[in-house]
C-alpha positions, -999 to +999 in steps of 0.1 A: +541-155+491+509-149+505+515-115+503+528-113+471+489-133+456+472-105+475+483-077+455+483-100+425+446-101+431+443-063+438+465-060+405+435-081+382+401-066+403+419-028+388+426-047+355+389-060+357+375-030+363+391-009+337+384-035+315+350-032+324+348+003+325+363+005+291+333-022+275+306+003+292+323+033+275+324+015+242+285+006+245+280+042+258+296+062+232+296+036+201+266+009+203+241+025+224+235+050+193+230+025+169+211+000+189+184+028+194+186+038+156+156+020+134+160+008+101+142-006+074+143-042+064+113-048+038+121-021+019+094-018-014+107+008-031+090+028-068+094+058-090+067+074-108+072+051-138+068+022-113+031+026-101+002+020-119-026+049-118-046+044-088-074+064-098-091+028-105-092+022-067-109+057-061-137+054-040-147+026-014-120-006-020-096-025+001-063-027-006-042-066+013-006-070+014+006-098+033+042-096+046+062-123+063+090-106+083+122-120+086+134-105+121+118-111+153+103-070+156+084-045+139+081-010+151+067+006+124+057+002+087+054+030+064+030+035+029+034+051+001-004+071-008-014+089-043-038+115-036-060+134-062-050+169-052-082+185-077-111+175-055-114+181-016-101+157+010-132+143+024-122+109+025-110+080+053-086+057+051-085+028+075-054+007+082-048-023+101-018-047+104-035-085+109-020-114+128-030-141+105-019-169+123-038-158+153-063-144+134-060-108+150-056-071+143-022-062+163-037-020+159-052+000+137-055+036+125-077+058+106-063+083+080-076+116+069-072+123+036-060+157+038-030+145+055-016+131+021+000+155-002+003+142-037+024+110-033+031+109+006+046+083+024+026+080+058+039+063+089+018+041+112+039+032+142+028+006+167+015+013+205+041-013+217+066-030+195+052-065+176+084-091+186+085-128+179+076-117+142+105-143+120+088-160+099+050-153+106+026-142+085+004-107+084-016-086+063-017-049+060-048-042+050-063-009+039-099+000+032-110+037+016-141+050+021-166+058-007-158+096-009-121+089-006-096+101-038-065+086-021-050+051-020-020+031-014+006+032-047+007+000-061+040-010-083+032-022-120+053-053-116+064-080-089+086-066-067+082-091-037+073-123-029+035-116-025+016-099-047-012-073-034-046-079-039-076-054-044-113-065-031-102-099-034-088-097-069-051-102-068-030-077-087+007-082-106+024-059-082+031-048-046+023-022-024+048+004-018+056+004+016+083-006+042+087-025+073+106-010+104+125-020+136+153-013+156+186-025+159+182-034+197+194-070+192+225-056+194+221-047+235+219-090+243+246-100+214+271-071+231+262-084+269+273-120+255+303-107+244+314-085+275+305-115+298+326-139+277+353-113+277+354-103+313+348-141+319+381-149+295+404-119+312+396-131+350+407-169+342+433-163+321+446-137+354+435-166+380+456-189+363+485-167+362+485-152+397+483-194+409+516-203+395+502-220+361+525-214+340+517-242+314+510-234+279+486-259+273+464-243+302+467-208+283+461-220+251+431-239+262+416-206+283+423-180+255+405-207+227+376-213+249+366-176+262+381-165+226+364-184+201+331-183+215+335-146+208+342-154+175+310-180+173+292-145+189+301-120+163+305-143+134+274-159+123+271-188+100+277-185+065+301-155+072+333-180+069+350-180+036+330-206+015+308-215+046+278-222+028+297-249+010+306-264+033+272-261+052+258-282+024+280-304+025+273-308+060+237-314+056+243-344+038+261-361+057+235-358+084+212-373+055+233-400+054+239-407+092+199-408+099+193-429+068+174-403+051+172-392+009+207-370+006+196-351-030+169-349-052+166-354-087+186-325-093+218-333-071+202-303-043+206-316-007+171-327+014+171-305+045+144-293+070+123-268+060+137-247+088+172-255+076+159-243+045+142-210+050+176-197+067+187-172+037+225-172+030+237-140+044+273-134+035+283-098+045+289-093+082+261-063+086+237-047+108+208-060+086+224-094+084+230-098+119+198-090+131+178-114+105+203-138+121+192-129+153+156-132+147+161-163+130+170-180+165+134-174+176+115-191+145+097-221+151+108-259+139+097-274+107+107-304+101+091-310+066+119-325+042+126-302+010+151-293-012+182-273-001+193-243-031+233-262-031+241-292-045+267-310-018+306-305-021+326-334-034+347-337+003+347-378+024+319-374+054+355-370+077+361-337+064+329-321+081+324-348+114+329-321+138+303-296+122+284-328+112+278-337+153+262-306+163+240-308+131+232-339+140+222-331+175+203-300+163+180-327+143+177-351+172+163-327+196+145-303+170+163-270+173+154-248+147+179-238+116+200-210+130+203-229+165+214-259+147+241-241+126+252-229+162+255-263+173+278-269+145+298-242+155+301-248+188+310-283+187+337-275+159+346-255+184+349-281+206+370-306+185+395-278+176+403-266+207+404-307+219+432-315+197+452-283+199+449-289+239+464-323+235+488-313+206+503-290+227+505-309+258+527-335+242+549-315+224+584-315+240+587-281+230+580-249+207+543-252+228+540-214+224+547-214+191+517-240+179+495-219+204+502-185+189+491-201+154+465-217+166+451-185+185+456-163+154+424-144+144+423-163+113+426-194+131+401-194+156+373-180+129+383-215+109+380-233+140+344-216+148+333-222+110+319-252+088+346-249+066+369-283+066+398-262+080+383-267+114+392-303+113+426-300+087+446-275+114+433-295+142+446-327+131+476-314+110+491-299+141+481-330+166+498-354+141+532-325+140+531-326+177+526-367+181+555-366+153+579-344+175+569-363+206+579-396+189+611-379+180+624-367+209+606-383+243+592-415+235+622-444+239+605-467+219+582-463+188+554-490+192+523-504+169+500-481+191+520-450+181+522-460+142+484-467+144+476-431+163+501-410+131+479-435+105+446-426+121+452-387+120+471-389+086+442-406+070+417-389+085+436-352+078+450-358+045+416-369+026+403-335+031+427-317+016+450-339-008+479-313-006+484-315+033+493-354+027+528-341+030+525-330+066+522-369+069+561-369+055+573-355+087+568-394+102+597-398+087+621-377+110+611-401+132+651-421+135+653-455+134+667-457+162+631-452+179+621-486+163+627-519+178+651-523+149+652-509+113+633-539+100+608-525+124+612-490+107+609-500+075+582-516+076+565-491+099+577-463+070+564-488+039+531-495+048+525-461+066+526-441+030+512-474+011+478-474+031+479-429+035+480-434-001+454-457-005+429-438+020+437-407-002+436-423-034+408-443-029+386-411-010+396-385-034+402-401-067+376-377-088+397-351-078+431-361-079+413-374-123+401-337-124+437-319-112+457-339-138+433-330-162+436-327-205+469-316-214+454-297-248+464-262-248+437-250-267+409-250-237+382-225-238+376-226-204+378-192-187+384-205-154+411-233-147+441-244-164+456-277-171+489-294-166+496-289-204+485-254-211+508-245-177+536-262-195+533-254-231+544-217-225+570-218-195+585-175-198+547-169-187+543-194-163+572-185-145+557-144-149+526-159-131+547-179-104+566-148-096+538-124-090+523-153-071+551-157-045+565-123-043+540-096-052+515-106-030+533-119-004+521-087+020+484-104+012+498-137+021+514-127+057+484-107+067+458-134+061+479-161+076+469-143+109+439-129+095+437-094+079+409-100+066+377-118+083+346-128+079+343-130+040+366-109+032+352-072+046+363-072+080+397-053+079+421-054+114+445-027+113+484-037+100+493-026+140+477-051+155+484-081+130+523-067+133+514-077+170+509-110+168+537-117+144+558-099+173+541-125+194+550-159+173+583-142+172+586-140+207+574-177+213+600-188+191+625-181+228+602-199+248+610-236+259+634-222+292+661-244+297+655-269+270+680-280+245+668-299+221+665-291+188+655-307+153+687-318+128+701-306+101+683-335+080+652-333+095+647-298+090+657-301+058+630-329+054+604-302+074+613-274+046+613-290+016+577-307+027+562-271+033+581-260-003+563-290-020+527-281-003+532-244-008+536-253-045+506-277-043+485-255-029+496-227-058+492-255-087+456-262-076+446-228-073+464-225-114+445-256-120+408-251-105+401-210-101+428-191-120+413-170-152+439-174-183+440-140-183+451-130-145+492-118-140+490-141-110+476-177-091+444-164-083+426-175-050+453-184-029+451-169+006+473-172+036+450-195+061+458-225+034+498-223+049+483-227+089+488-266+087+519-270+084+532-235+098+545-251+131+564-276+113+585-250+096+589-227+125+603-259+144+631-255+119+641-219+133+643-233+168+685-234+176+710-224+198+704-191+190+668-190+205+674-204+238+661-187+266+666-186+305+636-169+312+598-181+311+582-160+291+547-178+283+527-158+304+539-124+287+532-140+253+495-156+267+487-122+282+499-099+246+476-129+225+449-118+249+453-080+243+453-085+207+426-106+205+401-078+224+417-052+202+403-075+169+374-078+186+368-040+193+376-034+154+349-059+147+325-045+164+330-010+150+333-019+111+298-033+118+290-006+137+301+016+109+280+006+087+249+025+101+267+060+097 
């Protein structure tokens, strides 16, 4: 045995230093190019037709633009000049960039005329690069001396957020110039990443070579090391509707410190810091890097007026997310570090409840982890969106559920009070998933004390899930029934009525729902597509971990039991009825009257109750003698780094 652990060891120091070796190539041959690349990000651009004459500023004037960067370096800034080429260059031109905060000139340079040809562009890079930048203020000032015929081009209209100003006088538009810097943040945001890598591939190894062979263990070592990769290279407000939910977010925190939640015109009160973070969607180099800086900004804690009004969703929905903000405020962290702590401890709760879920699940424990380790998944769980906290508790109450089923002897008050708890705190958020809560009801009566005890259990379980629901989400559940009047002019959104009044096309609309874009459907269950919606992973890989969840489904060694014939019948036709709830609220809320199809629905809103119908595929005919977790933990793993790798290089991509 002993032996056998020692080259079980060898085995993972070779797989660690390929692994290794193979991160070092990547940064060699892919990263290290671009993190050395510089790029512009104040970027005042002009034609001809755009600039005023600046024979007014002939002579001896000085030109002030102030700037306020919003990364943490500048390398370089550049500046557009007109020259007069008639009369000779005799002229000086003197330009300083000015720490006003500090009250400082960072470096200066003097200009010969004669260097300018016409309209030039000039570049005045700096002795050592200027860092911690975010969010301060500076000037660059230029000053021409009496015999000079050159000057900075000015635009003729506003072009950015402060205006120029000439001997004091402030003019209507900008100077023409740019701002510079690298793209070395990438070199600390890649090390994070190998280290959390290397970090995830040696435990998940340890684990195996000690004889743990439990999936809860592998689920919980992949989602750790994993989605803190995925906190890493997704930043906030890359999450599908993440800025939503960020609002949303904010005012709960409003409401937890006893502070004003909107102002008069329904926008949420926020820090100041919270609200100088711009919404950056796209995953990009120039994104990613004003994310990066904005980690270094200093705290204001000034109260003002957020640019969202708050989403109609209970506090529940967000708690999670809501924690870390929460903390973030408490111990005044800036913006980005408190979205971070938002993330993280979402995060935190996921990967808690999945743990647990899978623990006491008397089987199909690979298959809930595969799902819950999908790309798709673990982005949700690293996100402000409410999914974090809909999967996590969806599959908990699934697992309690089949626990209840199958090991527990005798169903207690303590049991029906843990499925109420998670039902009504999981079924608020999103009204469809109040189905999931059926599956209590494969419980057999046989569980109960008697079927008194049952029936009562199963009366005032739905009565009080419905009144939680009801009674959370009533302006919703008002706005989904809607007007029945056909004639709507609404562009967006149907109602019951319209959807009923002409059935041929309704049906049309149903079919190309379910059938010509199932492909869509399948990919972003697992997630084909990331971030919000441009980060593409390749069909091979997402084949993979289908190949994967297939493979789980012959996990469970030795075990025999299975669900029945009734209550996978009860398990189907609750996923049919959410399916077709989560279609109809799509038709109802988002689909133009003109679209061939439900417009808006994408695969992650069929994660909740995925395990659930999988269950239902578990027979005789998936039994298998051999234990095959650690093969499926270990091809998760792979896949996951190969996402990863494809992340990296669309972003990577994007400076080409």
């Amino acid at each position: 045995m002993k032996k056998t652990k020692y080259k079980n060891w060898c085995v993972l120091l070779l797989l660690m230093i390929g692994l290794g070796s193979m991160i070092l190539m990547f940064y060699y041959y892919k990263v290290r190019e671009v993190a050395n690349q510089e790029r512009s990000y104040i970027n005042i651009a002009a034609s001809s037709e755009q600039i005023r004459d600046s024979s007014f500023f002939w002579g001896e004037h000085e030109i002030v633009q102030q700037i306020r960067p919003e990364e943490n370096k500048i390398t370089k800034f550049c500046i557009m000049f007109q020259r007069n080429m008639e009369v000779p260059a005799e002229g000086i031109l003197h330009v300083e960039l000015y720490d006003v905060q500090n009250d400082t000139v960072v470096q200066q340079w003097d200009l010969h005329e004669s260097k300018i040809q016409g309209i030039d562009y000039q570049i005045f890079p700096l002795a050592q690069p200027l860092k911690n930048t975010a969010g301060r203020i500076y000037q660059i000032r230029v000053s021409a001396s009496a015999d000079c015929h050159a000057f900075p081009a000015v635009t003729n209209y506003k072009s950015y957020s402060y205006k120029a100003t000439v001997d004091g006088e402030q003019l209507l538009g900008t100077m023409v110039f740019n701002v510079q810097s690298d793209n070395a943040f990438l070199k600390p945001i890649y090390v994070v990443f190998s280290v959390i890598l290397l970090l995830g591939v040696l435990c998940l190894g340890a684990v195996y070579i000690l004889g743990i062979r439990r999936p809860e263990v592998y689920f919980l070592i992949l989602g750790i090391f994993m989605g803190s990769m995925y906190i890493v290279l997704f930043p906030p407000n890359v999450a599908p509707d993440e800025h939503a939910h960020m609002a949303a977010t904010y005012a709960d925190v409003d409401k937890i410190l006893m502070r004003d939640v909107t102002d008069e015109k329904g926008k949420v009160y926020v820090r100041a810091t919270d609200a100088d973070i711009t919404e950056k969607m796209q995953l990009t180099l120039d994104n990613m890097a004003y994310d990066y800086g904005q980690l270094f900004k200093v705290t204001d804690t000034t109260m003002v007026s957020y640019n969202r009004a708050p989403i109609a969703v209970p506090m529940i929905a967000h708690l999670p997310q809501t924690v870390g903000v929460l903390i973030g405020n408490l111990f005044h962290m800036n913006g980005m570090w408190t979205l971070y702590m938002g993330k993280i401890t979402a995060l935190l709760f996921y990967l808690l409840c999945i743990y647990f879920a899978i623990k006491i699940l008397p089987w199909g424990k690979m298959i809930m982890a595969v799902i819950a380790l999908f790309p798709m998944s673990l982005e949700l769980a690293a996100s402000y969106s409410y999914d974090c906290a809909v999967n996590a508790l969806s599959f908990l109450f699934i697992a309690y559920t089949m626990y209840l089923i199958f090991e527990k002897n005798v169903v207690g008050w303590k049991d029906c009070l843990f499925l109420l708890v998670v039902g009504s705190w999981m079924a608020p958020c999103k009204v469809a998933y109040i189905f999931i809560c059926g599956f209590a009801f494969a419980i057999p009566y046989r569980k109960f004390k008697n079927k008194k005890a049952a029936l009562v259990f199963k009366v005032a379980f739905v009565s009080i899930l419905l009144i939680a629901t009801v009674g959370i989400r009533s302006t919703m559940i008002q706005g989904l029934l809607g007007s029945s009047d056909s004639s709507s002019t609404s562009e967006v959104g149907w109602t019951i009525g319209q959807i009923l009044s002409d059935p041929v096309h309704s049906l049309g609309v149903l079919f190309n729902t379910y059938f010509e874009q199932m492909e869509y459907y399948v990919g972003t269950i697992v997630g084909k597509s990331l971030g919000w919606f441009q980060i593409e992973i390749p069909w091979h890989i997402i084949v993979g971990f289908i190949l994967c969840l297939a493979y789980a489904l012959y996990a469970d060694a030795g075990k025999v039991m299975y669900l029945k014939k009734w209550q996978k019948a009860l398990a189907i036709v609750l996923s049919v009825i959410m399916t077709g709830g989560i279609v109809l609220s799509m038709w109802l809320d988002f689909t133009p009257s003109y679209w061939g199809n439900v417009a808006g629905v994408q695969g992650r809103y069929f994660l909740p109750f995925l395990p659930m119908l999988l269950f239902t595929i578990k027979s005789k005919r998936t039994k298998y003698h051999e234990n095959i977790e650690n093969k499926i933990a270990i091809g998760m793993c792979t896949l996951q780094i190969l996402t990863f790798f494809e992340v990296w290089l669309t972003i990577l991509v994007q400076s080409e």
